[in-house]
N, C-alpha and C positions, 0 to 999 in steps of 0.2 A: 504493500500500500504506500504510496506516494504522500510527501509532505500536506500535500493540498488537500488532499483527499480523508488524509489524517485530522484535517482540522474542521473541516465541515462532516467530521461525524461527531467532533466533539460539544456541536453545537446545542443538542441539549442539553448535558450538563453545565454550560455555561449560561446558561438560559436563566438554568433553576441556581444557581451560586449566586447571578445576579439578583435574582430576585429576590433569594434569602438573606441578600445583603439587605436590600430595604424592606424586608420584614425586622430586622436586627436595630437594636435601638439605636447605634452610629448610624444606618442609613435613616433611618425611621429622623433623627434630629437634624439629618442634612439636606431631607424633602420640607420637613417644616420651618427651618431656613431659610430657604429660598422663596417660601407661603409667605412668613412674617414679612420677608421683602416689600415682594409685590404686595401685601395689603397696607404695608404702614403708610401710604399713599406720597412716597419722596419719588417715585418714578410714574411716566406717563408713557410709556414704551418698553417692549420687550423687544430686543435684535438677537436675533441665531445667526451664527455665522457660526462658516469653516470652509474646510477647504473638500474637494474630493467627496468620499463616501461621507465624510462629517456634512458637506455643504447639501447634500441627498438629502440627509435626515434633518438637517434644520430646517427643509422646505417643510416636510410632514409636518415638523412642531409647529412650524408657523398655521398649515392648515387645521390643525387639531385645535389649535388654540384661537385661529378666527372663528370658530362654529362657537363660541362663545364671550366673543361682541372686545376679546382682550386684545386690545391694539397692538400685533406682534408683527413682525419683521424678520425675514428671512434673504440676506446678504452675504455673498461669497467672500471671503475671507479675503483674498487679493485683492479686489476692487472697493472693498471698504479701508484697504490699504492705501489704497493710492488715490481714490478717487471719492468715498464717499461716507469718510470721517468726519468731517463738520456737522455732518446728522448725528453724533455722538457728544450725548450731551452727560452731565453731572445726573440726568433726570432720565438717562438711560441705562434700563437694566441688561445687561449684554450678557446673553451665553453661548460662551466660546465652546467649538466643539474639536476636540482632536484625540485619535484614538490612542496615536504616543502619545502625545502631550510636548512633542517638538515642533509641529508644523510649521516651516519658516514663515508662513503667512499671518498666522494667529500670534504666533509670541511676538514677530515684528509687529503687530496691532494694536498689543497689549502694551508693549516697550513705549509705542509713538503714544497713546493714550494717556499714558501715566501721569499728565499735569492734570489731567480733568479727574484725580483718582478718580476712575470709574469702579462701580460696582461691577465684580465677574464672577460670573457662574462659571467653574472651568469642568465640564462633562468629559473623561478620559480613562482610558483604559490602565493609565500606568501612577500610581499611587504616588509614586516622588520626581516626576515628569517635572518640566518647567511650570506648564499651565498649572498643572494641581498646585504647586509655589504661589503661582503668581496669582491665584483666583482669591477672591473671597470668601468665596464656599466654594470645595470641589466636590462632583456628584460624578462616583466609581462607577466603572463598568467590572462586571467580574470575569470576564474573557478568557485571561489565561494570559500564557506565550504566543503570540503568530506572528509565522514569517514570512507567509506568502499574501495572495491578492487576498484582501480583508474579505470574513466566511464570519467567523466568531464574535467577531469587532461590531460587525453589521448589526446583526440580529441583537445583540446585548446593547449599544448604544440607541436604537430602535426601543429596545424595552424601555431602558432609563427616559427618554422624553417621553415616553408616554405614561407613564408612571407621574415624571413631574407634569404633565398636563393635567393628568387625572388632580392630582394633588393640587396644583392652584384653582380646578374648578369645585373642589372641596369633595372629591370621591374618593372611596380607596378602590382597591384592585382586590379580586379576589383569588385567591391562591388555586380555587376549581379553576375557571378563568384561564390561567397562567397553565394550570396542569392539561389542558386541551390541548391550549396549542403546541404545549411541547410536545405531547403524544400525537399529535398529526407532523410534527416534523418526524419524531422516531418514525414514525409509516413512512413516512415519505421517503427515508434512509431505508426502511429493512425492504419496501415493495419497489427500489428502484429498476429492476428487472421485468416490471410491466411496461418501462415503456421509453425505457434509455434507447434501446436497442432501435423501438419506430424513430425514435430522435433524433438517432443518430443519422439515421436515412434521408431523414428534413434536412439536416444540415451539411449532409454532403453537396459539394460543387459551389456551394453560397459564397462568395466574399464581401457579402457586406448582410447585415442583420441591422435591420429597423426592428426596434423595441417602443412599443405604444401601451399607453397607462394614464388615467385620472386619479386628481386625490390626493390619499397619504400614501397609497400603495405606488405613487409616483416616484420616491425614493428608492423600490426596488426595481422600477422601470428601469431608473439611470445608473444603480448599482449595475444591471444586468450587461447593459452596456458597458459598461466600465470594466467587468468580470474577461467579457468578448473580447476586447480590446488588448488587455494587460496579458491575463492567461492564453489566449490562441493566437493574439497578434492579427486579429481580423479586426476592418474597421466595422464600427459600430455606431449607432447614434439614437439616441432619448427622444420620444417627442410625445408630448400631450396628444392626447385622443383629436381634441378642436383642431390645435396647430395642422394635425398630419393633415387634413382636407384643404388647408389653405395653403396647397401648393403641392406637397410632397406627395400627393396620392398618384402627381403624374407619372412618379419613377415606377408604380406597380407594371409587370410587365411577368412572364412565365421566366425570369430569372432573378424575382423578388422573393423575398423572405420575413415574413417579423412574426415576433412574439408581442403576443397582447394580453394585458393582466385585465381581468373586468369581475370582481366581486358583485354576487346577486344584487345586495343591499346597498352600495355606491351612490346610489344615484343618478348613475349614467353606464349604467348596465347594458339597457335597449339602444344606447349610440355606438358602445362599443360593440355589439353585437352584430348591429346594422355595418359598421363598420369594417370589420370580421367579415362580413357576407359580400359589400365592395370590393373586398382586395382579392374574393377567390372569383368573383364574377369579372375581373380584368385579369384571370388566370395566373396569381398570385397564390402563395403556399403562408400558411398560416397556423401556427401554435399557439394556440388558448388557452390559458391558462384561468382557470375559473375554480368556484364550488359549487358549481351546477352545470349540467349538460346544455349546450346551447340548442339542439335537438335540428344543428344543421350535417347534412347531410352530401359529403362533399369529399373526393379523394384527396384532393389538397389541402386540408385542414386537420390536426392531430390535437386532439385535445388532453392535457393535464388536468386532472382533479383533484384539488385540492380544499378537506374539509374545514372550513371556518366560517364559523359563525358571527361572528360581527368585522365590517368590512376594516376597522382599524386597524385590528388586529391582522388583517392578511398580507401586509408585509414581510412579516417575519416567515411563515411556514409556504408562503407561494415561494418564494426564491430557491429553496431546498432543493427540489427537480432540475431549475436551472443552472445552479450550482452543480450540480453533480455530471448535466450535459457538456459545462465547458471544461469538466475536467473529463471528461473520456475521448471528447475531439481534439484535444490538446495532446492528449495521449496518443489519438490514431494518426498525430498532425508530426509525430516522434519530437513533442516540446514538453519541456519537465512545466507540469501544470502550476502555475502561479507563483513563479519566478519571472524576478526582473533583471533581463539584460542592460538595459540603456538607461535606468532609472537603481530606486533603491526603496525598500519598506517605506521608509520614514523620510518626506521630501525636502532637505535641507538648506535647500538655496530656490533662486526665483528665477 
């Protein structure tokens, strides 16, 4: 078994570690924390930033956290570096997200900030990282060691904002809850044999994979791409369900490909559906990834099933399958899955 491989099976114990962590009274005091913040009414703004797979998931927080009226902001780490820092005020609450807690982007953010001591929430996987230093309050991921393209990092910083979402809009989480979804990721590791193998046959001859997604489940849209990109060295690219009609639908053609993530409950189920049914009617191949059968009926269409039950939560256990397809085509491509040639884990320069 391969590094990469090794650590996207270790993902649901990292799941439940983190989350035991904010069962534990130090997690349990570092979610109520960051509550007392945001309520003592000295901020008028929440900003997530980061960079990468962080910048993915501060989109989700931002969308969790507008569905309940909290003025939140969701800004890539580099471009609030260079470009759109004067929107950082004394009166804004910033949570930085980095899974080392090196990212050249974010601690150069944090460095250039410091006359306005800003308030920082530093979200990271590594306990005595720079950010956990340099934050105000740091909120742990319980991940582990990884070394390759981020599997464990994902899905556990995934839980932590939603956890702290849950927790500024005054909910907890419940541990039943929590134990679903990790038992539909355990399925989705022990039954990958139903349907790696059709997958694999999708994704022969392809070089390039369009990845479409709404929402919060939008963070594992661009992780997925990002997975495609790093692990198999095929270009890849993100795009909201809306976006791909204004324009991009003309590239569909019988040498297109993309994965589309559409949770029953979404919202916008029936667009991506519709959607889904466009790109095979312009003879186009397509992987659905859903928790319901779309009951379409089509040789170019492979669908993933994946059980969850509320669409927040389908970040985490929809990417499992995908994870696991780019680590077998990487394999048949003879490239050591999720390692980096031209780059490095932790991105230390700009």
């Amino acid at each position: 078994m391969n590094k990469f491989l090794e650590e996207i099976q270790e993902q649901p114990e990292a799941l439940k570690q983190t989350f035991c962590y904010y069962r534990s009274e130090e997690g349990k005091k570092s979610l109520k924390t960051v509550c007392a913040l945001w309520k003592s009414g000295e901020y008028d703004r929440i900003v997530f930033t980061g960079m990468g797979s962080s910048y993915f998931i501060s989109q989700a927080a931002a969308t969790l956290l507008s569905a309940d009226s909290i003025p939140v902001f969701a800004v890539n780490a580099g471009e609030l570096l260079h470009f759109q820092h004067p929107a950082l005020t004394s009166r804004t609450l910033l949570v930085a997200i980095s899974q080392s807690g090196e990212s050249y982007e974010v601690i150069e953010l944090l460095k250039k900030q410091s006359y306005l001591q800003l308030t920082i929430i530093g979200i990271t996987n590594e306990a005595e990282s720079s950010l956990a230093r340099m934050a105000t309050c740091p909120l742990l991921c319980k991940a582990g060691k990884e070394d390759m393209t981020s599997t464990k990092t994902f899905v556990t910083t995934y839980l932590v904002i939603y956890l702290l979402a849950q927790a500024l809009k005054g909910n907890e989480v419940s541990e039943e809850v929590l134990n679903k979804v990790v038992k539909e990721v355990e399925r989705q590791l022990a039954e990958q044999e139903t349907y790696l193998s059709h997958s694999l046959s999708f994704l022969r001859g392809y070089r390039f994979i369009q990845v479409i997604g709404r929402g919060t489940v939008f963070a594992t849209v661009s992780q997925t791409a990002l997975m495609f990109m790093e692990a198999t060295k095929t270009p890849a690219s993100a795009l909201l369900g809306g976006e791909f009609r204004h324009g991009p639908l003309e590239m569909v053609n019988p040498d297109f490909l993309c994965i589309i993530y559409a949770h029953s409950q979404s919202g916008v189920y029936p667009q991506l559906v519709k959607l889904a049914l466009d790109v095979l009617n312009f003879k186009g191949k397509v992987i659905l990834v859903s928790d319901i059968a779309s009951g379409i009926e089509d040789g170019g269409l492979l669908e993933i099933n994946v059980c969850c039950e509320y669409s927040d939560w389908f970040a985490i256990p929809s990417i499992i399958p995908v994870q696991l397809m780019v680590n077998a085509w990487a394999e048949e491509m003879n490239l050591v899955p999720g390692s980096f040639t031209h780059g490095a884990k932790v991105t230390a320069i700009e």
